[in-house]
C-alpha positions as CSV (number, residue, x, y, z in Angstrom):
1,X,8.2,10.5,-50.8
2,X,8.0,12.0,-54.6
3,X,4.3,11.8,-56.0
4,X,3.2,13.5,-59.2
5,X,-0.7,13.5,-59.7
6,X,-0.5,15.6,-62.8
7,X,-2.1,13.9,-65.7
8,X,-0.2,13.0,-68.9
9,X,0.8,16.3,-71.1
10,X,-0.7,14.5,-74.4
11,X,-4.1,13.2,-73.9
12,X,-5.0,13.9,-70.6
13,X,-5.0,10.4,-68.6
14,X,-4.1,9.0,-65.5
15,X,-0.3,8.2,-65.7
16,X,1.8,5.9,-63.3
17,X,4.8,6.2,-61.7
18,X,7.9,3.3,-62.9
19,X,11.3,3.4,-61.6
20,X,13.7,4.1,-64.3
21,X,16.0,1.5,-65.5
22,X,19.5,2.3,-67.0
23,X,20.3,5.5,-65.6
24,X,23.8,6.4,-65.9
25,X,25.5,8.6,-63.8
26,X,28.2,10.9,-65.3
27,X,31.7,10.8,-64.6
28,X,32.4,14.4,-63.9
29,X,30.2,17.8,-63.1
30,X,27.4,18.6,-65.2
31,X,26.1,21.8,-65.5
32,X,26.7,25.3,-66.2
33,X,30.0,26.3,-66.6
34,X,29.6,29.2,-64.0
35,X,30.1,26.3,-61.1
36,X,26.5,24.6,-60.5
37,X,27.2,21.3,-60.1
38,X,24.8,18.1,-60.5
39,X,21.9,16.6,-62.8
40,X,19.9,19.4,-61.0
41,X,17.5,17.1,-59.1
42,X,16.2,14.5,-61.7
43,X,12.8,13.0,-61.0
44,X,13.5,9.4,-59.7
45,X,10.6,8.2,-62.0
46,X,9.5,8.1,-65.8
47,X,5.7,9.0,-65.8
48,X,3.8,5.9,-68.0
49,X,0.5,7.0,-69.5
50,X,-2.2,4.5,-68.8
51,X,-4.1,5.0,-71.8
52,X,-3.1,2.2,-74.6
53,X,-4.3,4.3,-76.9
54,X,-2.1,7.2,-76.4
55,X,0.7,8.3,-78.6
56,X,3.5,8.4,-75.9
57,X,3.6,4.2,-75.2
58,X,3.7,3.7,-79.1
């Protein structure tokens, strides 16, 4: 299970996890060019600030 307790980078609140929606997947490798191949383990969820007031949920 993926939890991440840290608290959001801009004003220091509680923030909740939301599965993203509209993730696309590419076609062919992403990467490096010297052969890594992948989206190098993206976080399944976007991090939403529960403060109204902060700048990141204008």
């Amino acid at each position: 299970m993926y939890t991440d307790e840290k608290p959001c980078s801009v004003c220091g609140s509680e923030v909740r996890l939301r599965a993203r929606d509209g993730v696309v997947e590419p076609d062919g490798p992403v990467g490096p060019s010297d052969g890594v191949v992948g989206g190098g383990d993206p976080t399944v969820d976007e991090r939403v600030c529960t403060n109204p007031e902060c700048p990141t949920n204008a």
